[in-house]
C-alpha positions as a Python dict, from the first residue, in 0.01 Angstrom:
ca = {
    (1, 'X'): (0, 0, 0),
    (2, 'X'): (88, 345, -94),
    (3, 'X'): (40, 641, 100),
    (4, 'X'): (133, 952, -72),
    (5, 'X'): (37, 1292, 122),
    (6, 'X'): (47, 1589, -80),
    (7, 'X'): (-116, 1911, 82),
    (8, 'X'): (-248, 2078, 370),
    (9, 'X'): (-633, 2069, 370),
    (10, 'X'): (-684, 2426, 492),
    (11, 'X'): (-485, 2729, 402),
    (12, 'X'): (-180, 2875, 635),
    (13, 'X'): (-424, 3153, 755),
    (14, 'X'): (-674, 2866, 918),
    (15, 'X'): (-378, 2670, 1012),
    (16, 'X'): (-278, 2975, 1241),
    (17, 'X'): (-667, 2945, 1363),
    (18, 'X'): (-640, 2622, 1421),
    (19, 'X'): (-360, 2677, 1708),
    (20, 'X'): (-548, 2945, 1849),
    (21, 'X'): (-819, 2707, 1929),
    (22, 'X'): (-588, 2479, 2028),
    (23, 'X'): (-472, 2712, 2283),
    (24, 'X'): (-853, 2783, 2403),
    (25, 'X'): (-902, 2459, 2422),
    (26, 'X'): (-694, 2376, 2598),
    (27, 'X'): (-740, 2643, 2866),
    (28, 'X'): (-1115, 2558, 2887),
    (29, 'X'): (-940, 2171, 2982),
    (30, 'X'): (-759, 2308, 3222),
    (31, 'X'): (-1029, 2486, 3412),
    (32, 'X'): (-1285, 2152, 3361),
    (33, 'X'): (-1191, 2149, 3777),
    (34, 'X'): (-1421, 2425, 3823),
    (35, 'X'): (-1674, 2316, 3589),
    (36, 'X'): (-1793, 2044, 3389),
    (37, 'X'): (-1928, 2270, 3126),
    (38, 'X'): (-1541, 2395, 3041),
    (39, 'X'): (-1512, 1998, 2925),
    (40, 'X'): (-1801, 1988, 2649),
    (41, 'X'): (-1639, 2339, 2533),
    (42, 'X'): (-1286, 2214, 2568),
    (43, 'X'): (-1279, 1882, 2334),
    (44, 'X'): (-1464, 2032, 2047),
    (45, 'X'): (-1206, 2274, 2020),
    (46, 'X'): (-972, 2064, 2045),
    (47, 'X'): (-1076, 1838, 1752),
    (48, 'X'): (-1101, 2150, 1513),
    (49, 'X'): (-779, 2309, 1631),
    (50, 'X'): (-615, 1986, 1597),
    (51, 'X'): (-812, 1911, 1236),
    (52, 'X'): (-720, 2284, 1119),
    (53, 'X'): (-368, 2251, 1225),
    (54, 'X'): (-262, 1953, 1082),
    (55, 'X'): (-501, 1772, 838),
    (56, 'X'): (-330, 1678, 502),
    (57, 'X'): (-454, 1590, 157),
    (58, 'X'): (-328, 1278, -15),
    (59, 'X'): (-406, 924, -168),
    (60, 'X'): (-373, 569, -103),
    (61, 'X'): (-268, 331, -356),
    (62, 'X'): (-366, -13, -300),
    (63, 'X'): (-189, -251, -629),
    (64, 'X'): (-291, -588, -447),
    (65, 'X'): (-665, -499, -445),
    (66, 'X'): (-664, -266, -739),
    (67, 'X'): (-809, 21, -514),
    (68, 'X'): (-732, 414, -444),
    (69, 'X'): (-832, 690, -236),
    (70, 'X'): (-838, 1035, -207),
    (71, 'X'): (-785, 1063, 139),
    (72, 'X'): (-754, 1367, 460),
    (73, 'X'): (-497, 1253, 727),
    (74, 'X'): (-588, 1346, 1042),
    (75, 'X'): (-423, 1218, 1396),
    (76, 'X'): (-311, 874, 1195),
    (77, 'X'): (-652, 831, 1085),
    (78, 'X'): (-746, 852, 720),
    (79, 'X'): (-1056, 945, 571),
    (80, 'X'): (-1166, 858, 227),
    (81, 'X'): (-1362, 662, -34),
    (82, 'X'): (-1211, 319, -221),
    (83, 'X'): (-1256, 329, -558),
    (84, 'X'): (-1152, 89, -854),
    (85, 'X'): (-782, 177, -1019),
    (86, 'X'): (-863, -28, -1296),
    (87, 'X'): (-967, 255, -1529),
    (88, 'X'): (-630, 446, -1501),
    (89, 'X'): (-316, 296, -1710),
    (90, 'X'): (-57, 614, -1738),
    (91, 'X'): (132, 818, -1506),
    (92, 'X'): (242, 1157, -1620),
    (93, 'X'): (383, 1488, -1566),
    (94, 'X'): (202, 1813, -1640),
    (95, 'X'): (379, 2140, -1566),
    (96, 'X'): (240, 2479, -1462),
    (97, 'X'): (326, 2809, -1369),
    (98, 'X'): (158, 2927, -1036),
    (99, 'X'): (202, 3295, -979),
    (100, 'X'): (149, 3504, -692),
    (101, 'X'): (22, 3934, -765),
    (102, 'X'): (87, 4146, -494),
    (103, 'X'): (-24, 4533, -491),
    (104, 'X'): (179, 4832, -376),
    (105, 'X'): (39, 5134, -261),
    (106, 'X'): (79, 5299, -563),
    (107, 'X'): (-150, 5004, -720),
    (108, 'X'): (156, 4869, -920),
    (109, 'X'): (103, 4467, -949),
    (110, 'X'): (421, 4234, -926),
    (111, 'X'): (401, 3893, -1027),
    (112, 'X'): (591, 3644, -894),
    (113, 'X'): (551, 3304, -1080),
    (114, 'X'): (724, 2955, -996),
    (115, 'X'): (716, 2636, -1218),
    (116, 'X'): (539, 2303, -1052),
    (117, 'X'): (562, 1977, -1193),
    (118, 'X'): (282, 1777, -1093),
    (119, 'X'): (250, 1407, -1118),
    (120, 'X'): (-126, 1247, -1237),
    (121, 'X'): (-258, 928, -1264),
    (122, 'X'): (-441, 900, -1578),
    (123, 'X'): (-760, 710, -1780),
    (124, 'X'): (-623, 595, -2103),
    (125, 'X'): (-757, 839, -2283),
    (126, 'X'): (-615, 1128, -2029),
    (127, 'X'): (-922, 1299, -1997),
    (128, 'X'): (-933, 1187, -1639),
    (129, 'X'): (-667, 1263, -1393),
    (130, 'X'): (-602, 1188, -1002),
    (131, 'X'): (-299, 1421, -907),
    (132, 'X'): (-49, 1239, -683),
    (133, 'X'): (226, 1435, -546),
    (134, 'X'): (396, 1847, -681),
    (135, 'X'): (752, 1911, -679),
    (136, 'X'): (957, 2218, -756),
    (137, 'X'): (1231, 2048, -915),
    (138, 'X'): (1182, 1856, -1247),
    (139, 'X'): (1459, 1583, -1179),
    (140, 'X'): (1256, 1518, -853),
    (141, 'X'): (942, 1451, -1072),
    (142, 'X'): (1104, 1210, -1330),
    (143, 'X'): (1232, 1022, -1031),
    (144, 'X'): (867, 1009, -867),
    (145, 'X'): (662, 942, -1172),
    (146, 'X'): (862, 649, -1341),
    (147, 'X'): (930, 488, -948),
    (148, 'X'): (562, 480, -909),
    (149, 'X'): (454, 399, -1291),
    (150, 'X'): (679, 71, -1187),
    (151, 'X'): (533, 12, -864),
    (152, 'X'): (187, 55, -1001),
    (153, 'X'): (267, -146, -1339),
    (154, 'X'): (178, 141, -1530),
    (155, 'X'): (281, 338, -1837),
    (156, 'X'): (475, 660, -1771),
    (157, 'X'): (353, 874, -2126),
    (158, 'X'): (355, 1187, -2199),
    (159, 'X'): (20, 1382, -2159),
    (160, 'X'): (-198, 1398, -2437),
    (161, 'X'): (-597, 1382, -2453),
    (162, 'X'): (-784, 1188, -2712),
}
């Protein structure tokens, strides 16, 4: 089996939220002593502090049972649908540029753009696609894609929709 994680589930600025609650969570624990009303406060907040704070995105690949899914992470637990594999028969690398526009006070816009190389699983006729993992670094990529086309006894092509 497979396990590939490759994203947070919520963005940095909920992350941050998440370890607030955390914290208030935590201090409503600590004052369960003087009531038991702090406690049914306390673990919700916990639970979505811990969930915004450290859930990840991913898949599981399962070759022996010809299964996947697109799973969250969560405290060792993963959450997710099986679904057949059979339908996908490539691997492949699709690249993209993923900019970032920030505004200055005088309204100028800078762009700052960064190429990603992202590895999919694909139908055989590539119109469907289950990403797997995004690197920086092409070299890393190749590596990745043709180690897991093998793995998965796959094809490792080169994108192209019929």
């Amino acid at each position: 089996m497979i396990k590939i994680k490759l994203e947070k589930t919520v963005p940095i600025h909920l992350n941050a939220l998440g370890l607030i609650i955390i914290l208030i969570g935590l201090f409503y624990l600590l004052a369960v002593i003087v009531d038991i009303l702090n406690l049914l406060i306390a673990l919700p907040l916990l639970i979505l502090g811990l969930f915004l704070a450290t859930a990840k995105n991913g898949i599981i690949l399962d070759k022996e049972k010809a299964k996947y899914k697109i799973a969250v992470f969560f405290l060792g637990l993963e959450f997710g649908k099986w679904k057949a594999i059979s339908g996908f028969t490539d691997i492949a690398i699709l690249s993209f540029n993923k900019g970032i526009t920030a505004l200055s006070r005088g309204q100028r816009a800078t762009t700052f753009n960064t190429k990603v190389f992202e590895i999919y699983m694909l139908t055989k006729n590539h119109r469907e696609r289950i990403i797997l993992k995004r690197y920086k670094e092409e070299d890393k990529a190749n590596v990745f894609a043709q180690d897991i086309a093998y793995k998965l006894g796959m094809e490792f092509n080169i994108y192209s929709p019929n």
